[in-house]
C-alpha positions in Angstrom: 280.4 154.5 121.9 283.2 155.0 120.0 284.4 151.4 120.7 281.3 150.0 119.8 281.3 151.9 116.4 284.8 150.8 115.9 283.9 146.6 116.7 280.1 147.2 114.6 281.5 146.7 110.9 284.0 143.6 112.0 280.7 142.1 114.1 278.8 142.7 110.9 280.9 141.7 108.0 281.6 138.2 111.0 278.1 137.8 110.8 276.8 138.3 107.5 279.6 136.5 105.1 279.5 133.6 106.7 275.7 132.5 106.0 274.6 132.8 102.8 270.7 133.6 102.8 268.1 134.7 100.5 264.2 134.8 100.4 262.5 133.5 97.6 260.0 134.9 94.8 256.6 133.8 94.7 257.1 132.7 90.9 259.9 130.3 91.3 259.1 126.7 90.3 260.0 123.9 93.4 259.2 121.2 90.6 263.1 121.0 90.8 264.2 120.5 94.1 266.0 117.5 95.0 268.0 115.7 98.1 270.2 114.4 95.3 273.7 116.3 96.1 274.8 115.2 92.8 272.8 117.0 91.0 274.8 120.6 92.2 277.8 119.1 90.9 279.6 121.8 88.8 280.2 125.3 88.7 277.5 128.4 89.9 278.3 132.1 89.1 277.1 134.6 91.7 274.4 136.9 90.5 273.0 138.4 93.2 273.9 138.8 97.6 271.8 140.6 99.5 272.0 140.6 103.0 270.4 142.9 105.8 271.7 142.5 109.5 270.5 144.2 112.6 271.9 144.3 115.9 270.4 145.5 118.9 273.0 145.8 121.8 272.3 146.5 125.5 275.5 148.2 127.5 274.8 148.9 130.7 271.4 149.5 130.4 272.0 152.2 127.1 270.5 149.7 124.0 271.8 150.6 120.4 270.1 149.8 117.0 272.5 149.2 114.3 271.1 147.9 110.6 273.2 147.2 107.9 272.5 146.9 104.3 275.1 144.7 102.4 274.8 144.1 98.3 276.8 142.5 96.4 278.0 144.2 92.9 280.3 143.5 90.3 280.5 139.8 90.4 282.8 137.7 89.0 282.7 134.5 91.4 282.5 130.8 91.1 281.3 128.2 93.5 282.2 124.9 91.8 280.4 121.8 93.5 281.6 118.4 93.6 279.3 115.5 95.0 280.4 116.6 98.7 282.6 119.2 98.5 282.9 123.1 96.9 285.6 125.6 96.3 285.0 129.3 95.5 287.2 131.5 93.3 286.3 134.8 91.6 286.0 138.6 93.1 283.3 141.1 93.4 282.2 144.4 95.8 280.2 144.9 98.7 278.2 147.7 98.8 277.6 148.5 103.0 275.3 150.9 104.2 275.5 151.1 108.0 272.7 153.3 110.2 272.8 153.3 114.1 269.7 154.1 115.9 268.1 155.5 112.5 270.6 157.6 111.7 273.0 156.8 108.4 276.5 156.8 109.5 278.4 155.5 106.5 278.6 154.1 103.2 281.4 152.4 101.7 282.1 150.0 98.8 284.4 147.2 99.6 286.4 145.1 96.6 287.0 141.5 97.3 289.7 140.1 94.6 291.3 136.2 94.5 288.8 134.9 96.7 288.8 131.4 97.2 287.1 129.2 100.4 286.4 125.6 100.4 284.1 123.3 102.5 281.7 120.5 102.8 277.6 120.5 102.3 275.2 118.0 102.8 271.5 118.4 101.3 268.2 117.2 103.0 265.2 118.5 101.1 265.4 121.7 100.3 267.8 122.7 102.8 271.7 122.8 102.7 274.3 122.2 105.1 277.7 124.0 104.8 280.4 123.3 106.4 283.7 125.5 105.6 283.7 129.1 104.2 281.4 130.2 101.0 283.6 133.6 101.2 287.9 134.0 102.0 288.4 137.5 103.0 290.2 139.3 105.3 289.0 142.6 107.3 290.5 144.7 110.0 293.2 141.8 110.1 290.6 139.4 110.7 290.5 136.6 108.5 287.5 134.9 107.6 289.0 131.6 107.7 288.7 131.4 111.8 284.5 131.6 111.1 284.1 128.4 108.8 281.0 127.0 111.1 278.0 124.6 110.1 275.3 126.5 108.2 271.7 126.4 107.1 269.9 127.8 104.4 266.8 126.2 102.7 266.9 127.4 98.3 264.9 126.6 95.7 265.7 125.7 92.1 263.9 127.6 89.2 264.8 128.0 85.4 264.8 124.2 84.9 267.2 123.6 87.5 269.6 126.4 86.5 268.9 129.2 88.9 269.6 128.4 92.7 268.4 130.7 95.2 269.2 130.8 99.1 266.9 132.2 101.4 267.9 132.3 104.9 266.9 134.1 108.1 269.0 133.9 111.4 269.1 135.3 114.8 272.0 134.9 116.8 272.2 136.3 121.3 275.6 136.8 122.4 276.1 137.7 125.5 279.8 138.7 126.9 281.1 140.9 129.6 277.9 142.0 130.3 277.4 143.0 126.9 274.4 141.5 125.1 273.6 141.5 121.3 270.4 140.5 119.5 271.9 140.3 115.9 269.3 139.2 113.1 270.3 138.1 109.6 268.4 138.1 106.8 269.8 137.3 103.4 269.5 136.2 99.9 271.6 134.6 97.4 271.0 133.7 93.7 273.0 131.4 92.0 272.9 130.6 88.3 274.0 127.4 86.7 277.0 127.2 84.2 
């Protein structure tokens, strides 16, 4: 158990920072949304991240519940778009909250300063490709770097085209060493225009 307590936060912080999700409010105006990937182009401060992952595992036949609650505070962090391509730069703190099988186990507030990532998107619709890393950040001696897979999210632009918000919802089976995990992501992300 104590292994799998010791490999939970590395799985999680894996699995949550790089997709970049968030569900939507009922009141946000879709007159905006566009395929047109030069319409991004420019720089977007982070307002909000809010991110919930939950991980069922089965280990030899004893299942574990883990849910984490990650929030982003204290932002100061830039994704700049190009017609293609982004960069980010900036910091900011993660707020984690970690319970297994219902019970709280810890809570800890992480600061993330000089972060930069770069990478590719595409647009179709309302939903965005990424290629690359929205977040460079190292944990347990794991960089973040080594994750910079394709990802999905569908957003919606509100506030006359200034506010951008992510919404996306993921589940992801591993199975390894006859170890199987069940981890679902489900996150939200607000960007504003500058």
């Amino acid at each position: 158990m104590k292994k799998l307590l010791f490999y939970l936060p590395v799985f999680i912080f894996l699995t949550a920072f790089t997709c970049d999700d968030e569900p939507l409010d009922s009141d946000i105006d879709t007159s905006f949304n566009t395929p047109n990937t030069g319409f991004f182009t420019g720089d977007w401060e982070a307002v909000t991240f809010d991110t919930t992952v939950t991980t069922l595992t089965d280990f030899d036949g004893q299942e574990f519940t883990s849910v984490s609650d990650i929030e982003g505070e204290n932002f100061d962090y830039i994704i700049s778009f190009a017609s293609d391509t982004y960069t980010t730069s900036g910091s900011y703190d993660l707020k984690v909250v970690v319970s297994i099988n219902g019970e709280a186990q810890n809570e800890t507030v992480q600061s993330y300063e000089n972060v930069s990532g770069f990478g590719s998107y595409s647009v179709n619709g309302n939903t965005m490709t990424v290629s690359g890393t929205f977040f460079e950040y190292e944990f347990d001696g794991m960089e973040s770097s080594a994750l910079g897979g394709e990802q999905e999210a569908e957003f919606v632009l509100s506030d006359n085209g200034q506010t951008m918000t992510f919404n996306q919802n993921q589940e992801i089976i591993q199975n390894a060493g006859g170890i199987q995990t069940v981890t679902t992501v489900t996150s939200t992300t607000v960007l504003h225009k500058l």
